[in-house]
Each structure stands twice: as C-alpha cells, then as structure tokens.
C-alpha positions in Angstrom: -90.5 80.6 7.7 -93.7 79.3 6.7 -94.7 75.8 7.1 -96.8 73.3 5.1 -100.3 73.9 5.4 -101.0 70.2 6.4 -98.4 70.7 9.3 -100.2 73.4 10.8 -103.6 71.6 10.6 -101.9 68.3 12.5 -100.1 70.3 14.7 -103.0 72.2 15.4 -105.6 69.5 15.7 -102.9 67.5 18.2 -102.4 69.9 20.3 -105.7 71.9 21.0 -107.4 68.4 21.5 -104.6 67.6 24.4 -105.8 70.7 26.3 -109.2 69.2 26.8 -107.4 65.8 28.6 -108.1 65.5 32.4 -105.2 66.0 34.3 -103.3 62.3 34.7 -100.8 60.4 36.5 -97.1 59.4 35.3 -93.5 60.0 35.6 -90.2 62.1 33.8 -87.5 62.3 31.2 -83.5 62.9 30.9 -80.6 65.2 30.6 -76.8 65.4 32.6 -75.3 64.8 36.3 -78.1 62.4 38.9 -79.0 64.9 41.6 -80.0 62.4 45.2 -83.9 63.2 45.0 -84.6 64.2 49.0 -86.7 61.7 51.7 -90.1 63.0 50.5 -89.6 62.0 46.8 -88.7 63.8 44.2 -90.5 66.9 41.6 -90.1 67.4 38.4 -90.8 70.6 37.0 -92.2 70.4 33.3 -91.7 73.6 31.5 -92.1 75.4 28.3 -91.7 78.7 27.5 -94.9 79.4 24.1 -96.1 82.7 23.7 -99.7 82.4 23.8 -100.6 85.1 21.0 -98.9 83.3 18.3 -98.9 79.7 19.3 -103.0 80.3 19.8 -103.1 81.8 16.6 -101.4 78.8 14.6 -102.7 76.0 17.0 -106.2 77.5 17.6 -107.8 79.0 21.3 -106.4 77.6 24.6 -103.3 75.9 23.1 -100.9 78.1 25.0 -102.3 79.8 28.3 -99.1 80.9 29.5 -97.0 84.1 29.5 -93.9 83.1 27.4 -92.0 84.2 24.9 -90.9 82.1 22.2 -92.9 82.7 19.3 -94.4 79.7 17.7 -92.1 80.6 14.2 -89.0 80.7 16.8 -90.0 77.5 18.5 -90.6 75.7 14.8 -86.9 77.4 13.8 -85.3 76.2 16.8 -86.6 72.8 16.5 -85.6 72.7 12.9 -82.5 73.7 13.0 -81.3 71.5 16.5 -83.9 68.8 17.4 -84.8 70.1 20.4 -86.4 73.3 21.9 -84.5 74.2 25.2 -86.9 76.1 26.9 -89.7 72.5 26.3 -88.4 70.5 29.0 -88.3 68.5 32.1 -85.9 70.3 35.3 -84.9 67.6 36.8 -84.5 65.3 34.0 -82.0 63.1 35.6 -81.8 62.2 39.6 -81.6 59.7 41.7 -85.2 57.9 43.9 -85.8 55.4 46.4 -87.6 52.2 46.1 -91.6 53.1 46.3 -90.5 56.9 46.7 -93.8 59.3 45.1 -92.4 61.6 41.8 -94.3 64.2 41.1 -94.3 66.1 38.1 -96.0 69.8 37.9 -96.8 71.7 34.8 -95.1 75.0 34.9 -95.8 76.1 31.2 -98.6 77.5 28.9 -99.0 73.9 27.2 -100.5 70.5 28.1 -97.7 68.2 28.0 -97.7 64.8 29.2 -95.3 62.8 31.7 -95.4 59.2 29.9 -93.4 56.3 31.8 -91.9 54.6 28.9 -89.1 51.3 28.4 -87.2 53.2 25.6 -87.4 56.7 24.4 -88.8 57.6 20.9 -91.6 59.9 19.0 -94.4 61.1 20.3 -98.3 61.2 18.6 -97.7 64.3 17.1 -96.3 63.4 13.8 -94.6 66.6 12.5 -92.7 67.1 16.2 -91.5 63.9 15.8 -90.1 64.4 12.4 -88.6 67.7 13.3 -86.8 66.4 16.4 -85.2 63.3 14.9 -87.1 60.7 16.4 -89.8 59.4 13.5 -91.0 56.3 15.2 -93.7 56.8 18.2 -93.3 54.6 20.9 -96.1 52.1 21.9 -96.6 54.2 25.2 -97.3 56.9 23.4 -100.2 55.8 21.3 -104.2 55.9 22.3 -105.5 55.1 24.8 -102.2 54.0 26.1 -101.0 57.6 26.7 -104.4 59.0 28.4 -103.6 58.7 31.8 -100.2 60.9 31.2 -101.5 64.7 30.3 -100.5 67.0 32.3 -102.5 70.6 31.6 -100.9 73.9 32.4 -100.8 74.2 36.2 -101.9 70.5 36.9 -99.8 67.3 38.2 -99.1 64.3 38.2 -97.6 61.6 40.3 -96.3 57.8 40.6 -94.8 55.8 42.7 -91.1 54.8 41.6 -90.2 51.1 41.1 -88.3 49.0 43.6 -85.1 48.9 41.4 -84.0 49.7 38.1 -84.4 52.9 35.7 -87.5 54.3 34.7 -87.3 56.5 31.2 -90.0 59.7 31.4 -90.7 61.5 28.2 -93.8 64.2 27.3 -95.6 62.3 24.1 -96.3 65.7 22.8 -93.1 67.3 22.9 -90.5 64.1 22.4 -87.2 65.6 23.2 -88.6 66.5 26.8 -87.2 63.3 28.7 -86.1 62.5 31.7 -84.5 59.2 33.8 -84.8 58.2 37.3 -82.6 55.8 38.7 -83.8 53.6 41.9 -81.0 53.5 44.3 -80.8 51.4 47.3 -79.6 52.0 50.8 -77.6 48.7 51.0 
C-alpha cells in the first residue's frame, strides 16, 4: 500500500514534532468490563507496539524508539481496514476510582502519545489518523495549546487527580481510538 504523499508529510510533521513535547500531566480512555482501581489509585498503561525502522523511516528520526513490531504499512493497513490499531492502546481503559484518588498513566511504547482528559471523545490533531479511524472532527481538548500539558514521551508519565463524582473520558490526541473512562465511585 502506498499512501498519498501529503499524508506522509502531515503524518510525519505531527508526529516527529510531538516527540520533542515535555513530558505532561493528564488522564485515560475506554474499552469493556470496570475493574475496582486498588486504594493507591489507579495506572494506566499506554501502549503501542511501532517498529522503529520503518515508522522512523516514514515519520522521520526519533518517531518510534521502541522495539515493536508492527510495521508502519501494517499499522496504516490495520487502521484502514478496522478503525483502530489494537496493539495503540490504553490497558486499563475502563475501571472504577475514588473521589480525589491519583491516575497515573505510563508510556510503555516507542511513540509519544498523549493522555488528554476530555467531555466527549472525537479526532485527534493529526488529521489523516482521524480520517482513517472514523472520527473526522477533533475535539476542542485536543487542539493547541489546549492539548500541551497531555504528552506523554516513550518511558514518561503522567498523573491527575480524579474528580469527586462523575465519569471522566481519557483519549491519546495523537492516536484517537486509544480511549479510556474512569468512573468515580463512592463508598456510601
């Protein structure tokens, strides 16, 4: 597969400029059954599985540091042809916090993500990712400077203090199927 020439060039100037971004602070996105986070708060484990040879040599030096697999062709295919790219995502993406408990998200993959506390999910600021995952509109969390506080680089974290009720929606700006919810449950 071979993609547009002005995809590469906005994917690539994106992404290589989020790998220079301090690391931030912020929160997580979704997927299946809550899990009870445990008295000390709750982690989030943001992963991604890029293969740095060929996601460096589409995206430029530094844009994957990792030691994954997926080839960036087989990440674009997957993406393509289901929305979403299983091994680009936030473990836990759905559990259960106390009031004013600390969540704190760690970057476990090659790629800067971020970990973007937003009031509904959406696209991120990378144009073509949002248009290959379905979700064409960016939401305003995920616009500059409004998203700068959320990067997370490869190794780094982040953390934030839940609410004392509600649900709080997480999503990575970058990568806008990586989501996660955490619901603030009380003892009474």
């Amino acid at each position: 597969m071979r993609l547009p020439l002005a995809t590469v060039l906005g994917l690539s100037a994106t992404l290589c400029s989020c790998n220079d971004r301090p690391p931030t602070r912020e929160a997580a996105p979704q997927r299946t059954a809550i899990r009870q986070s445990s008295p000390d708060g709750e982690r989030v484990r943001i992963q991604d599985d890029c293969d740095p040879t060929t996601f460096n040599a589409v995206l430029g030096p530094g844009a994957c540091v990792g030691k994954g697999e997926t080839t960036f062709r087989d990440f674009i295919a997957e993406l393509t042809a289901t929305k979403v790219a299983e091994e680009w995502n936030f473990e836990d993406d759905s559990f259960a916090v106390a009031p004013g408990a600390r969540i704190t998200a760690t970057n476990r993959g090659g790629e800067t993500h971020t970990f973007t506390k937003v009031a509904n999910f959406g696209g991120g600021f990378v144009p073509s990712l949002n248009a290959l995952s379905g979700n064409p509109k960016p939401v305003p969390e995920c616009s500059f400077p409004a998203v700068g506080s959320s990067f997370v680089p490869p190794g780094g974290s982040i953390a934030v203090t839940a609410p004392a009720r509600g649900t709080v929606k997480f999503q990575c700006c970058i990568h806008p199927w990586m989501r996660a919810v955490a619901t603030v449950e009380h003892d009474d």
